[in-house]
C-alpha positions as CSV (number, residue, x, y, z in Angstrom):
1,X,-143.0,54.0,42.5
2,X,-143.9,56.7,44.6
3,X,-142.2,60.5,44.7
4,X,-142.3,63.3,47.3
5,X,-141.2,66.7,45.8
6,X,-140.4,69.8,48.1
7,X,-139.5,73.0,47.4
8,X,-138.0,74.0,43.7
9,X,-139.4,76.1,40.8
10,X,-141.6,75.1,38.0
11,X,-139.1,72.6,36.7
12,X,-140.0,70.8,39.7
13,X,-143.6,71.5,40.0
14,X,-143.4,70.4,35.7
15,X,-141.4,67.6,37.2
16,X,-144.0,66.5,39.8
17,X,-146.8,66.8,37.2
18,X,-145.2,64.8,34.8
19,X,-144.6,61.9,37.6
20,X,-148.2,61.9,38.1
21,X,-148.9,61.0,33.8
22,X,-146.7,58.3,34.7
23,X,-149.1,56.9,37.2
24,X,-146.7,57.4,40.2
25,X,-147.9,58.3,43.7
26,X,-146.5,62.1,44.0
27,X,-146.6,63.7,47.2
28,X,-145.6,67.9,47.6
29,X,-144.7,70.0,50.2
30,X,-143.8,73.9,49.4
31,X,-145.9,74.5,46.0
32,X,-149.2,76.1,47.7
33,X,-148.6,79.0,45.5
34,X,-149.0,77.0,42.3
35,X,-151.8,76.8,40.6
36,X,-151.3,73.8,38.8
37,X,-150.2,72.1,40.9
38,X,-153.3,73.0,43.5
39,X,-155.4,72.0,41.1
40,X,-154.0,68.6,40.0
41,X,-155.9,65.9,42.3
42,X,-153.8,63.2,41.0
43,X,-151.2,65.0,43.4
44,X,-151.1,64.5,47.1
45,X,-150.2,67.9,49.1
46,X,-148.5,67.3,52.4
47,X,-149.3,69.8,55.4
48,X,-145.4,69.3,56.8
49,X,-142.1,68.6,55.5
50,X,-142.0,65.4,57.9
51,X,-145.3,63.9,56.1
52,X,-143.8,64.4,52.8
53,X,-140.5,62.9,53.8
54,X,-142.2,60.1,55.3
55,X,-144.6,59.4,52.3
56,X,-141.7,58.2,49.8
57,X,-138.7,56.5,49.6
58,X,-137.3,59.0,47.0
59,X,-137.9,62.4,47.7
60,X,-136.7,65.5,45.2
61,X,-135.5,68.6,46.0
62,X,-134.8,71.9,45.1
63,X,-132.5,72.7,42.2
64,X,-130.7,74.4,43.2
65,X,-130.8,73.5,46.8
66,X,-130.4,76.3,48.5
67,X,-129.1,79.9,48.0
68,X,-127.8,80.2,51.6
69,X,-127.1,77.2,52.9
70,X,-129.9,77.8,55.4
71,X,-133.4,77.7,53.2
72,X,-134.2,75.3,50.5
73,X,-135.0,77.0,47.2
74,X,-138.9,77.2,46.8
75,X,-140.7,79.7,44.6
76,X,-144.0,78.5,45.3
77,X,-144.2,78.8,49.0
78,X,-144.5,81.3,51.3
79,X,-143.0,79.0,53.9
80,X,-139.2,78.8,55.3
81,X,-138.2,75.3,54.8
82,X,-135.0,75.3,56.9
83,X,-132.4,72.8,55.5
84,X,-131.9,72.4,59.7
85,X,-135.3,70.8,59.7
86,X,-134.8,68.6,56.7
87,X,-131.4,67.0,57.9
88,X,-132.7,67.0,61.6
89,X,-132.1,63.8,63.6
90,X,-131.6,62.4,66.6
91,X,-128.6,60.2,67.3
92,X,-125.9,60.4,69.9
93,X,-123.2,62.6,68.4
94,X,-120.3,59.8,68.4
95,X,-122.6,58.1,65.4
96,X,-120.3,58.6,62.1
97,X,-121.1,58.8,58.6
98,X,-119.1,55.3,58.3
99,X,-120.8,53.6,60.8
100,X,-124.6,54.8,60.1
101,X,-125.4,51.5,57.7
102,X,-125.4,49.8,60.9
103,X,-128.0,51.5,62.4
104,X,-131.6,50.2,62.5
105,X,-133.1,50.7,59.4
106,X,-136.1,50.7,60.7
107,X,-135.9,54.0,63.0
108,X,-138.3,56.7,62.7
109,X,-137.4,59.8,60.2
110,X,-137.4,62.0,63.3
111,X,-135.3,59.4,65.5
112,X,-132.4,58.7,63.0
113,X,-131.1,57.3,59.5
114,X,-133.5,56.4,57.0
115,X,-133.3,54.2,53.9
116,X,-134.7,57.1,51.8
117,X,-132.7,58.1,48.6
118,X,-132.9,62.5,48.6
119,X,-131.7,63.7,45.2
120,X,-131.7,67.8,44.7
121,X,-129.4,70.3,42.8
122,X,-126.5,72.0,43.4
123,X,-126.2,70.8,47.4
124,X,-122.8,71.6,48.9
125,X,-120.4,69.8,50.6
126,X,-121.0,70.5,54.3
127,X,-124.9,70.3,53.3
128,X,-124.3,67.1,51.8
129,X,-122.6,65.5,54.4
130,X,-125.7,66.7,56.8
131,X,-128.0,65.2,54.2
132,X,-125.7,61.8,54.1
133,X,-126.8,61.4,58.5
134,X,-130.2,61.5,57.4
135,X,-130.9,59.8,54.2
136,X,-129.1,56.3,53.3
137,X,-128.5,57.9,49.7
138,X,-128.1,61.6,48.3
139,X,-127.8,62.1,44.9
140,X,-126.5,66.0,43.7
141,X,-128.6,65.6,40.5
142,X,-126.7,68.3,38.2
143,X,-123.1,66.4,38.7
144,X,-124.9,63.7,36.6
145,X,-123.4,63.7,33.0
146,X,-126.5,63.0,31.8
147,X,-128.1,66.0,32.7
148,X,-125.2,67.7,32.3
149,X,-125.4,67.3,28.8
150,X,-129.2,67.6,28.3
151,X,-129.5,70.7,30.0
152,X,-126.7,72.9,27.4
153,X,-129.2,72.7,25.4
154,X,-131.8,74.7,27.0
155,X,-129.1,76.4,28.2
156,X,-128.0,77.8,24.7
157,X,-131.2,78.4,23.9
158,X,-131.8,80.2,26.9
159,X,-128.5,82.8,26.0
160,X,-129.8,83.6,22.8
161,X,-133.1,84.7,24.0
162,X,-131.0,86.8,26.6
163,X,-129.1,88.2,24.2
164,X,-132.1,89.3,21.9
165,X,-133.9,91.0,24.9
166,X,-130.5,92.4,25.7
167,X,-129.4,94.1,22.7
168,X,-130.9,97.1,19.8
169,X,-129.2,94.9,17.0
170,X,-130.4,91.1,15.4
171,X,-128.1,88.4,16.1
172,X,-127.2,87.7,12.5
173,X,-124.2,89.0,11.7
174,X,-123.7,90.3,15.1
175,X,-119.1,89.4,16.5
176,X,-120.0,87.3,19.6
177,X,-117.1,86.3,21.4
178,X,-117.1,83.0,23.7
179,X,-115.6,82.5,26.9
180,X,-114.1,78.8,27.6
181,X,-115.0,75.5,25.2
182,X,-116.4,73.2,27.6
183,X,-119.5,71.3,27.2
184,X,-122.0,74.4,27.4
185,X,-119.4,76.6,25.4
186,X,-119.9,74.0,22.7
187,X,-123.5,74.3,22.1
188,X,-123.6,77.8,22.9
189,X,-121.5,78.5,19.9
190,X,-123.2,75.9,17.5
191,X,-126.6,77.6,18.3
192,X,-125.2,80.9,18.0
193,X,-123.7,79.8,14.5
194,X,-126.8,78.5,13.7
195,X,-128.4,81.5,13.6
196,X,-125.4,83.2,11.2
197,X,-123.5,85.2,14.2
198,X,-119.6,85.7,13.6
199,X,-118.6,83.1,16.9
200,X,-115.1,83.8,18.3
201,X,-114.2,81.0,21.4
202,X,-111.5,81.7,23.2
203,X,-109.9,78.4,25.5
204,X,-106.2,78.3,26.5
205,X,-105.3,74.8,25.5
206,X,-104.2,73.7,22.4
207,X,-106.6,71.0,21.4
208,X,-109.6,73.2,22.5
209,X,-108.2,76.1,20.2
210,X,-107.7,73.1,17.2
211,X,-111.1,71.9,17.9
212,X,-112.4,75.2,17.5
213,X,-111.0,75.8,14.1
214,X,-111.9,72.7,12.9
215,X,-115.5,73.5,13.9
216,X,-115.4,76.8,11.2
217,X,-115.2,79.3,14.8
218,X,-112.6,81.9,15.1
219,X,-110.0,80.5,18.0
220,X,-108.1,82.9,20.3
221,X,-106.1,81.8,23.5
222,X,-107.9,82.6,26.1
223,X,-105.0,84.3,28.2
224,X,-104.3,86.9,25.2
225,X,-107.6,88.7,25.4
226,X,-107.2,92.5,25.1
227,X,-107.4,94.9,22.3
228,X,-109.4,92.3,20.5
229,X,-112.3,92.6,22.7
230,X,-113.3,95.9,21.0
231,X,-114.5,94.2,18.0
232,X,-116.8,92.5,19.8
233,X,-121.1,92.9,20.3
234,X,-121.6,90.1,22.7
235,X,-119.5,88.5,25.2
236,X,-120.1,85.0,26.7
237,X,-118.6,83.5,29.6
238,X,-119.2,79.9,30.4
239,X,-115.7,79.4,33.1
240,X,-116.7,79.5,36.6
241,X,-113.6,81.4,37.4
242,X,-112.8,85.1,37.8
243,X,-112.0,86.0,33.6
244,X,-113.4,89.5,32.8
245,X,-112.6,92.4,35.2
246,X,-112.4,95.7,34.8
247,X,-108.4,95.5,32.8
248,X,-109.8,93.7,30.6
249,X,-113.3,96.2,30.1
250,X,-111.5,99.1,29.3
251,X,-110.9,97.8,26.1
252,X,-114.7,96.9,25.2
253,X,-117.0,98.7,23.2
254,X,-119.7,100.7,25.5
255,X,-122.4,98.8,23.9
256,X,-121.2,95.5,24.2
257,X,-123.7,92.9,26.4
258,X,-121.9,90.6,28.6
259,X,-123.8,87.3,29.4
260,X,-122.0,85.3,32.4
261,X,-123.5,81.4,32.4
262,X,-121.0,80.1,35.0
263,X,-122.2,79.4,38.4
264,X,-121.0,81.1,41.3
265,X,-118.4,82.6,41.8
266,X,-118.8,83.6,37.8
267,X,-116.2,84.7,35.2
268,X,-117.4,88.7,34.8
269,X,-117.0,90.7,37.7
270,X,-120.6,92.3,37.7
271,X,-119.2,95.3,40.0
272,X,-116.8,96.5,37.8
273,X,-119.4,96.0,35.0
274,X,-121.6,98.5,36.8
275,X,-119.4,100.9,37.8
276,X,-118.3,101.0,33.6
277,X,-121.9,101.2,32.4
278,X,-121.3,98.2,30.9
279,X,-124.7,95.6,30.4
280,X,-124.0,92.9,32.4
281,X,-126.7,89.7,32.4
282,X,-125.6,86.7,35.0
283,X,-128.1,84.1,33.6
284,X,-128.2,81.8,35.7
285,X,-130.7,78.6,35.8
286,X,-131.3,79.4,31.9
287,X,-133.0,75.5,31.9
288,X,-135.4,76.3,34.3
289,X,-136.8,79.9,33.3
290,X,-136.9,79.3,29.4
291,X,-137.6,75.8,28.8
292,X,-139.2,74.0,32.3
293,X,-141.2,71.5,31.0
294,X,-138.6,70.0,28.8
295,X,-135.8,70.7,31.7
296,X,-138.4,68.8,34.0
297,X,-138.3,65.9,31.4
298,X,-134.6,66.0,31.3
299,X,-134.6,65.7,35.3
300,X,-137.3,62.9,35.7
301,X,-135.0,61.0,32.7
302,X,-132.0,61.4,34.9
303,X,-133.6,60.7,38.0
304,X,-134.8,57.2,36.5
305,X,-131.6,56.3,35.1
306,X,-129.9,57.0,38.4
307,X,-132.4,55.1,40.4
308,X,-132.1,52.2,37.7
């Protein structure tokens, strides 16, 4: 099987390398800046986006896509790679999503639909559906449970390191209070237990708050938080809605590090953190800065199981 890989950071450039030790044909467009991957001549560079596109019927993108909407996320490359330029095609504009299966397969990349599979990160709806003209299959790689799942991992890893570069005081014994009990909350507080800190979740439904009881954590409904958050060294969010704000700061302790892992739009509002003097971390893409060889591993084991 062949790949072409664009864009991305070093989970994708890890990613690319490790398709090569699998004896695939790996094409790459937007890594000139990496070194190892400049220096690998088991990997094919491509001059243009088009060439790399062409060279594969699976081609990997960015994770996450883009930060714009506009550019695709490369932190190799010195060049724009404009997401215009990626879904470019040209068909009349009375061709639909519905009824593009029944156009010739066969078209050029530049003249129409291919029968290409494009799998990236993060990709959002209006981007996706641009994608969906182009490419016969897109795949939004991070809704896969499998990843999902993998990647809390690195992810909980990835908050305690933050919270030891973060902080004057060890992590044993420290009060760290967690935001939500989903997957990622989950981990985060086994890891954090693992390494003897007092964990506190917090989660507004009943079974979540049983859960968390019977798992030896401290439970607290999520909606009463307040006074309570004095006692606290570190505070965790993992909801990817609005939770912390500046009612609920003025209770905290002046020292207190606040971690947010949620995507955009978060669940600590970072400006009120600021203007409080409070040290606020939004650590996003934890897989990807602290662990990107075994994150690339993770993706190239989703990518095969979704392609299987």
């Amino acid at each position: 099987m062949n790949f072409s890989v664009i864009g991305g950071d070093l989970r994708l450039v890890n990613l690319a390398k490790q398709f090569a030790d699998d004896k695939c044909e790996v094409f790459v467009f937007g890594m000139e800046k990496s070194d190892e991957i400049e220096e690998d001549k088991r990997i094919i560079k491509c001059n243009t986006l088009e060439t790399a596109i062409n060279k594969s019927q699976v081609i990997i993108g960015s994770i996450p896509f883009s930060r714009n909407n506009e550019e695709m996320y490369a932190t190799f490359s010195d060049k724009t790679i404009k997401i215009e330029d990626l879904t470019n095609f040209q068909l009349k504009s009375a061709l639909s999503i519905q009824n593009k299966k029944n156009y010739n397969k066969k078209t050029s990349m530049s003249e129409g639909i291919s029968n290409k599979t494009f799998i990236a990160g993060n990709i959002s709806s209006n981007v996706k559906e641009r994608l969906e003209m182009r490419f016969e299959k897109v795949i939004d790689i991070m809704k896969e449970e499998q990843l999902v799942v993998l990647n809390t991992i690195a992810t909980a890893e990835g908050a305690i390191d933050v919270a030891i570069q973060n902080t004057d005081i060890i992590i044993h014994g420290s009060k760290v209070l967690i935001l939500g009990f989903g997957r990622v909350a989950k981990v985060v507080a086994k890891k954090f237990n693992g390494i003897s800190a007092k964990v506190t979740c917090a989660a507004r439904k009943d079974t979540d708050l049983a859960w968390i009881e019977a798992l030896g954590y401290e439970a607290v409904n999520i909606n009463d938080l307040g006074d309570d958050l004095k006692n606290f060294d570190i505070i965790i969010n993992t909801v990817p809605q609005m939770i912390i704000d500046k009612e609920e700061m003025q209770y905290m302790k002046k020292n207190v590090l606040l971690i947010d892992l949620a995507s955009t739009p978060g669940g600590i509002n970072s400006e009120d953190a600021q203007k409080l003097n409070l040290k606020f971390v939004w650590a996003l893409a934890l897989p990807g800065k602290v662990a990107p060889v075994t994150s690339a591993k993770f993706i190239k084991e989703t990518i095969y199981s979704v392609l299987r």
